[in-house]
C-alpha positions in Angstrom: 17.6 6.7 -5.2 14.3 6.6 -3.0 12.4 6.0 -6.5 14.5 3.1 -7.0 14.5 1.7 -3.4 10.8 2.7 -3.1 9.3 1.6 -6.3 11.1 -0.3 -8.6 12.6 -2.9 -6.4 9.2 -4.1 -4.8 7.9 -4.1 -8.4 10.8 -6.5 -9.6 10.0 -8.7 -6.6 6.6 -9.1 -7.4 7.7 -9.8 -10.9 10.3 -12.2 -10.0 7.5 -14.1 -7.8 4.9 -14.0 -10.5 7.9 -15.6 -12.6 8.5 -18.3 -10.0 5.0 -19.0 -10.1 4.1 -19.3 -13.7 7.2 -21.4 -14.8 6.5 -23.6 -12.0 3.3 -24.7 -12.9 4.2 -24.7 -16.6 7.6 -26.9 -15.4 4.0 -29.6 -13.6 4.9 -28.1 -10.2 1.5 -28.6 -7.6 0.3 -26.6 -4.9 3.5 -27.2 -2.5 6.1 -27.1 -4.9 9.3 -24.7 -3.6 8.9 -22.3 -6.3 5.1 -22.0 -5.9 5.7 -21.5 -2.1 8.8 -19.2 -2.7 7.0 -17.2 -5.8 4.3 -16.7 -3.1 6.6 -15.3 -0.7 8.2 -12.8 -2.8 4.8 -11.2 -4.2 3.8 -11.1 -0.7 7.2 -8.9 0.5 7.5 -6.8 -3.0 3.5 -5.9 -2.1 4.5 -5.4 1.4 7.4 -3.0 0.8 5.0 -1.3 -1.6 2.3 -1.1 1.2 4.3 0.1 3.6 6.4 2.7 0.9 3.1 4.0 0.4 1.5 4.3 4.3 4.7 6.2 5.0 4.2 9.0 2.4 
């Protein structure tokens, strides 16, 4: 379960933020377009579970 909650979920996250970010430029989305600004946000907390997953060990 701590494999899941630790690694995998972040990872999706990041994924599902990179995914956000690519089909909203590809859909003519700019700079401040929501899913720019929300693909941004969920890299930023998959990376910061991750970092902090990681600081703990």
């Amino acid at each position: 379960m701590k494999l899941l909650r630790g690694y995998i979920l972040p990872a999706l996250m990041i994924l599902i933020g990179v995914g956000l970010i690519v089909r909203t430029i590809f859909g003519g989305g700019g700079p401040v377009a929501i899913g720019i600004i929300l693909g941004v946000l969920f890299v930023a907390a998959g990376a910061g579970r991750l970092y902090v997953e990681r600081s703990l060990l």
